[in-house]
Every structure is written in structure tokens, then in C-alpha cells.
C-alpha positions as CSV (number, residue, x, y, z in Angstrom):
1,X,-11.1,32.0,-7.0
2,X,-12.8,29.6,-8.9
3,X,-11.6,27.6,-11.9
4,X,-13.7,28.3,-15.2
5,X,-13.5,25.6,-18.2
6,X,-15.6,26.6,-21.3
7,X,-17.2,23.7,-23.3
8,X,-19.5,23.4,-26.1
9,X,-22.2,21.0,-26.6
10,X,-20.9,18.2,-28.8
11,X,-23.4,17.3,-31.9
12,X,-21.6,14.4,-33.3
13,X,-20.9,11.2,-31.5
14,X,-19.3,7.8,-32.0
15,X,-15.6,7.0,-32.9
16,X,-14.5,8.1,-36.1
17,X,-16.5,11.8,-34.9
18,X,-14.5,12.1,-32.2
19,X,-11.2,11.2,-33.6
20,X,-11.6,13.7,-36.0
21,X,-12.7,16.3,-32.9
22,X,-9.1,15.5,-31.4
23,X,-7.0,15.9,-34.6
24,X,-8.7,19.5,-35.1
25,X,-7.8,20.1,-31.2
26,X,-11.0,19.4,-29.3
27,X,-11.6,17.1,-26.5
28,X,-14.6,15.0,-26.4
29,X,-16.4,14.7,-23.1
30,X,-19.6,14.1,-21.2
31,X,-21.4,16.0,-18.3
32,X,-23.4,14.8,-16.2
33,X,-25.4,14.2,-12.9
34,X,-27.8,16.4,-10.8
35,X,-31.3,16.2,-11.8
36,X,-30.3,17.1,-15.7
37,X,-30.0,14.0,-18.1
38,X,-26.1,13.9,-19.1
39,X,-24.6,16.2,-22.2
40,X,-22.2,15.3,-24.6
41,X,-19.9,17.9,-24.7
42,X,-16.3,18.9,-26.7
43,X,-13.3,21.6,-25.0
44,X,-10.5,23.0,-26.4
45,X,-7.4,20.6,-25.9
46,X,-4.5,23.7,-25.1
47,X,-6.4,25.5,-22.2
48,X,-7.6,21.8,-20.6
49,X,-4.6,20.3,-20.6
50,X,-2.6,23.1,-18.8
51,X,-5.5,23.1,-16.5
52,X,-4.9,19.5,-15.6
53,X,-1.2,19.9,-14.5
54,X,-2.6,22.0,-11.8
55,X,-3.8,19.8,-8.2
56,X,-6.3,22.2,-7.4
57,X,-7.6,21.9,-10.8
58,X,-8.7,18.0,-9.5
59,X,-9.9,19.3,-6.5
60,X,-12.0,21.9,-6.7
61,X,-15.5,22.8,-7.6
62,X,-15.1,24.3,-11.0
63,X,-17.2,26.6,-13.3
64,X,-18.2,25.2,-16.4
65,X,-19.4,27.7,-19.2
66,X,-21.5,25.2,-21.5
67,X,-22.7,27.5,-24.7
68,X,-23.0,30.5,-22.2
69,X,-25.1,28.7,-19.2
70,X,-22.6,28.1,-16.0
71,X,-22.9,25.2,-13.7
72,X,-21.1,23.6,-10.9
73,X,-18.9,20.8,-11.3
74,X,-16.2,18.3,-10.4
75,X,-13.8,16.4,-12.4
76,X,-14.6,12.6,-12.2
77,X,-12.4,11.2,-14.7
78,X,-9.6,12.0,-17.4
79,X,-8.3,10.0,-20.1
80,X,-5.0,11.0,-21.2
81,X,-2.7,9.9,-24.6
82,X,0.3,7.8,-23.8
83,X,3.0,10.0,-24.9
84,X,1.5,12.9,-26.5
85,X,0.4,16.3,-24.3
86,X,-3.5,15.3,-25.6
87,X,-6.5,15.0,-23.5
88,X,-8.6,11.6,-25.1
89,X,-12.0,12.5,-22.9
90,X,-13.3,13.7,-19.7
91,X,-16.0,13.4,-17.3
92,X,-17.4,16.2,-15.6
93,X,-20.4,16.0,-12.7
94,X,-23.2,18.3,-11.5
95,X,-23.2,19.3,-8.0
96,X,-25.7,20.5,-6.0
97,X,-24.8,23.3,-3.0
98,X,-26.5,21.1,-0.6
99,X,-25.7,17.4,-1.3
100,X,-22.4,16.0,-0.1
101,X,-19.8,14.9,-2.7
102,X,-17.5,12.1,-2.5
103,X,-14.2,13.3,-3.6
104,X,-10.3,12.8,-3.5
105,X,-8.6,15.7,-1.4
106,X,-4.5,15.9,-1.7
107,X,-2.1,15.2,1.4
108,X,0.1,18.2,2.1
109,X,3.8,16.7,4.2
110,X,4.8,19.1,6.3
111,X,7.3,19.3,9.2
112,X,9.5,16.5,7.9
113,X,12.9,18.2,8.3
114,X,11.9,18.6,12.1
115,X,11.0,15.2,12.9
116,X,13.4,12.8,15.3
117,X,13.3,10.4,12.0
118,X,15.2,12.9,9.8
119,X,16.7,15.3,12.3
120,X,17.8,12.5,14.7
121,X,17.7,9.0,13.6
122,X,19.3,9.8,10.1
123,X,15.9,7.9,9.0
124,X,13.7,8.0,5.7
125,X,9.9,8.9,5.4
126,X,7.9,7.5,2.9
127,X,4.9,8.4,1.9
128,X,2.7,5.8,1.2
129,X,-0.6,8.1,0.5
130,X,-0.9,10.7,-1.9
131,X,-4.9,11.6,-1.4
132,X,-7.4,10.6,0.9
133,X,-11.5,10.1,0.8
134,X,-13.6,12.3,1.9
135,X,-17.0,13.5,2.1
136,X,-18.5,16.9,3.1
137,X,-20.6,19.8,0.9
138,X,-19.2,21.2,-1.8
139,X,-19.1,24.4,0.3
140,X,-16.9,23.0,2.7
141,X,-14.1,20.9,0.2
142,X,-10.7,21.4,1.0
143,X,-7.9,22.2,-1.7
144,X,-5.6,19.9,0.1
145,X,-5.3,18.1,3.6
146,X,-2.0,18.9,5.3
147,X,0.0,16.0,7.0
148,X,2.6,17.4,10.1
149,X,5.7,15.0,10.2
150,X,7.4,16.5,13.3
151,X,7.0,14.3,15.8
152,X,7.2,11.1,13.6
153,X,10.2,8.6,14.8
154,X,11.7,5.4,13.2
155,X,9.7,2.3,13.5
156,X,6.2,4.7,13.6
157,X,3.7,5.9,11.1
158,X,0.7,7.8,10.8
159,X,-2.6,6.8,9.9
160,X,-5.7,8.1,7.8
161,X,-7.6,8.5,11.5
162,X,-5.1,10.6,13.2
163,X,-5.1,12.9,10.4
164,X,-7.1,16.6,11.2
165,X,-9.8,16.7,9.6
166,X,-10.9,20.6,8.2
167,X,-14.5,21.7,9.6
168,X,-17.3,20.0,7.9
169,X,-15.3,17.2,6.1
170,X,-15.4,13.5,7.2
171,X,-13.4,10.4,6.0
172,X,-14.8,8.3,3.7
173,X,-13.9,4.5,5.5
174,X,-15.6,1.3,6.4
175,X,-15.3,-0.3,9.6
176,X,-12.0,-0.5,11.2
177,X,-10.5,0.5,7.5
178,X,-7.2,3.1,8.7
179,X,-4.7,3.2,6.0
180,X,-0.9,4.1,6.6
181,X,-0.2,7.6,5.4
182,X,3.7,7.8,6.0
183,X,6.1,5.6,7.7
184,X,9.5,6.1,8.9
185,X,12.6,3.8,8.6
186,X,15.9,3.3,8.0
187,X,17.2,3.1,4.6
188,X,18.1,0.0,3.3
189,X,21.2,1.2,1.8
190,X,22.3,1.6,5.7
191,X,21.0,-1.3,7.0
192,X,23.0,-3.3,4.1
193,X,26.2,-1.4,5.0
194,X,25.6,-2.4,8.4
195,X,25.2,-6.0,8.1
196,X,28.2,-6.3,5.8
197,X,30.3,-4.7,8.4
198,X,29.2,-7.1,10.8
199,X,29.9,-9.6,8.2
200,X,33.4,-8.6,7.8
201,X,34.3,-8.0,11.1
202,X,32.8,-11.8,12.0
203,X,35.0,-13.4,9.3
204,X,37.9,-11.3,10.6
205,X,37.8,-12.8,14.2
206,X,36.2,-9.7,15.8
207,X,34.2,-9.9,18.8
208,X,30.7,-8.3,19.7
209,X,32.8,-5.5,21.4
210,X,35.5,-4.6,18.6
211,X,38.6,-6.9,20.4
212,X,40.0,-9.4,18.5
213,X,40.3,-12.8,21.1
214,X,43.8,-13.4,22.1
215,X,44.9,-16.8,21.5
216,X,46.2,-17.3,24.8
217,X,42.7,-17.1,26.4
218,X,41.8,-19.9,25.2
219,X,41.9,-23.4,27.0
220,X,44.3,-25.9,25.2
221,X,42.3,-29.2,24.1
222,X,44.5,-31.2,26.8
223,X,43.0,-29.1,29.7
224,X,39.2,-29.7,29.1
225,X,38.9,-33.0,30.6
226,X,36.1,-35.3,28.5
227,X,35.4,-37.5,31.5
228,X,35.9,-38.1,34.9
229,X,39.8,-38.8,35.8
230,X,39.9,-41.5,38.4
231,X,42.1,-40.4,41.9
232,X,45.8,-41.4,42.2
233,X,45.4,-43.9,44.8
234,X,42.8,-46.5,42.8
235,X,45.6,-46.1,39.8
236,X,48.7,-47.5,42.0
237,X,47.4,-50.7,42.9
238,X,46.5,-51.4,39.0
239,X,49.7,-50.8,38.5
240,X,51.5,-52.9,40.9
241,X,49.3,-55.9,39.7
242,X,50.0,-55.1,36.1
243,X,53.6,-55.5,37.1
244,X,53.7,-58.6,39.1
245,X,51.6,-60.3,36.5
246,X,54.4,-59.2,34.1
247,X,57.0,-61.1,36.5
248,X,54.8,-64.2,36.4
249,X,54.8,-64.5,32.5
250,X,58.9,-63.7,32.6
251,X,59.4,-66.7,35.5
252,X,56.8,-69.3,33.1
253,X,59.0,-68.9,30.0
254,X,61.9,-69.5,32.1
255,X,60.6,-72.8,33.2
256,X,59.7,-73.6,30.0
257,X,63.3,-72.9,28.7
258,X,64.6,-75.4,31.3
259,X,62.6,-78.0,30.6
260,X,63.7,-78.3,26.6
């Protein structure tokens, strides 16, 4: 079922005109394209603005009623207020039945709780796309584009080009251009947990398996020999001279003693 929006054609123009448009309740906008020249135009605020908080609304090819005529059209652009539930302006755009539009279609995740990321791997998927480009005849647009999670894993994603495109609609890229749609991972909140675990259990003396090292495992500092110990037999003969020589230095002082 279509969407219908009712406008008027919009006689005043400039700033102060269409201030005073919004504070009665009116939104200011313009229409335009096809082979028509472009139409200021002026909607009720209540009705638009409800309108807008509904995706298909954004979507779709919509009837608009301007002062009884209906024509074809898409929403190209909205300009909200910052706080207030107030439409500033919009832009709406012609479309002809057998022209192709360019257009923002919705993702749709589905399948998520079956996926080895969430059902498995205790993992989180994020979705890094919220609409996608396409092209195809107004005939053929889509509400939404559905994006099926099941078989996603940790460590993957899916792309723009693996996505199933409905009959008649083609994406709207350049050259090797495929964005990430969603993307699986662990959350960081576990990863942190993990690595201060492994922090604690490292400052605590814990090995790689769990086991804390006994000390009696290890090598004293006495047993690891720092160079090469020379063999028994080279050290005796040292010896023996080391101790005749001491004999020899005894016998001199003796002489010396008799001598005086």
C-alpha cells in the first residue's frame, strides 16, 4: 500500500516567510525533478513528522497529493530541529515508471542468534552498515534488504557483494568498492579479563600450563658451570710445584737468618 503525503503549493518564499510557516505548523519544502520545473511547496508538520519515524516512509515510492494532482515521489532530504519534534524542510523528487532511481534501501539482520559467533564462540556482531546503494526501477525497489547472520564465525564478516540482491535491483559501487556489512568478534570486555588473568597468574609464578615451578627443579648457580673445568690430572702437578716452590722460599729465609 502506498504512502500518501498531502502538500500545498507554497506562495511565499524567503526566510522570515517561512519561519512564520513553521510557527503556524507548516513545513516548508520543494519538489522537484522529472521533466517539470521544481515547486515550492508547504505540509502539515503533525502528519509529516509521524510519517518520518517510519523506515518505509524513506524508502518507498510515495504519493504526493499537491492541491489535488498526485505524483510519484521519493524522499531526498529532511531537515530536522535539534530538539524539538519539528520538520525545518524537505525535499521531494519526481520519478518516472521507467527511469532507474538511485536510492538507500535498509539492511534487515537476521539469523544472528544461530550463528557459531553468538551460539558458539560467545562472540559479538556488529553491524557496521545500516543501508546500502542501489539502483533499479521504481517498480522494482525493495522496502528493506535482509542480511542472514547464521553462518557468520569470529574473525569473519560479510560484505556489500555477498549480499542477495532482490530481482531487478543492482548495487550502486565503483570498481573493486565492497564495504563490510557486519563483523564478528570477541568483546573486548573478555579479551581484557583475559589478559589480566594471564597478568596475574604471570606475577604469581604460574606457568603456561597452570603449575606453579617447584623450587627444587631448578639448577643451583654452583652446578651450571661458566667455563670449561680443566681435568684432575693437569691440576696435580700445579700443585706439587706450587708447594715445592713454597719450601724454597721457607729454606732462603732460613739462610738469611743464619747469616745475621
Amino acid at each position: 500500500m502506498a504512502i500518501e503525503v498531502v502538500a500545498q503549493t507554497r506562495k511565499t518564499q524567503g526566510t522570515g516567510a517561512s519561519r512564520r510557516l513553521r510557527f503556524s505548523g507548516k513545513v516548508p519544502g520543494i519538489l522537484y525533478g522529472g521533466k517539470k520545473p521544481a515547486v515550492t511547496i508547504e505540509l502539515d508538520n503533525n502528519p509529516l513528522y509521524h510519517h518520518l519515524r517510519n523506515e518505509k516512509f524513506h524508502a518507498s515510492i510515495l504519493t504526493l497529493t499537491l492541491d489535488g494532482a498526485k505524483e510519484q515521489v521519493l524522499v531526498r532530504a529532511v531537515n530536522m530541529h535539534p530538539f524539538k519534534a519539528e520538520v525545518q524542510h524537505i525535499d521531494f523528487q519526481r520519478v518516472s515508471a521507467d527511469e532507474k532511481i538511485h536510492i538507500l534501501v535498509p539492511l534487515h539482520f537476521i539469523n544472528a542468534e544461530k550463528s557459531p559467533a553468538i551460539k558458539e564462540q560467545g562472540g559479538l556482531i556488529t553491524h557496521v552498515l545500516n543501508e546500502i546503494d542501489v539502483r533499479c526501477l521504481p517498480a522494482d525497489l525493495p522496502e528493506f534488504i535482509e542480511v542472514d547472520l547464521s553462518q557468520l564465525a569470529i574473525g569473519h564478516s560479510i560484505h556489500v557483494r555477498a549480499l542477495a540482491m532482490p530481482k531487478g535491483v543492482e548495487l550502486a559501487l565503483g570498481g573493486n568498492e565492497n564495504p563490510t556489512v557486519a563483523s564478528a568478534q570477541i568483546p573486548k570486555a573478555a579479551i581484557a579479563e583475559e589478559e589480566e588473568a594471564a597478568a596475574a597468574a604471570a606475577a604469581a609464578g604460574v606457568g603456561v600450563e597452570g603449575i606453579v615451578a617447584p623450587a627444587e627443579a631448578l639448577p643451583a648457580a654452583a652446578d651450571v658451570p661458566t667455563v670449561k673445568q680443566k681435568a684432575p690430572e693437569a691440576a696435580a702437578p700445579a700443585a706439587e710445584e706450587k708447594g715445592k716452590g713454597g719450601k724454597g722460599e721457607k729454606a732462603d729465609k732460613g739462610d738469611k737468618g743464619d747469616k745475621r
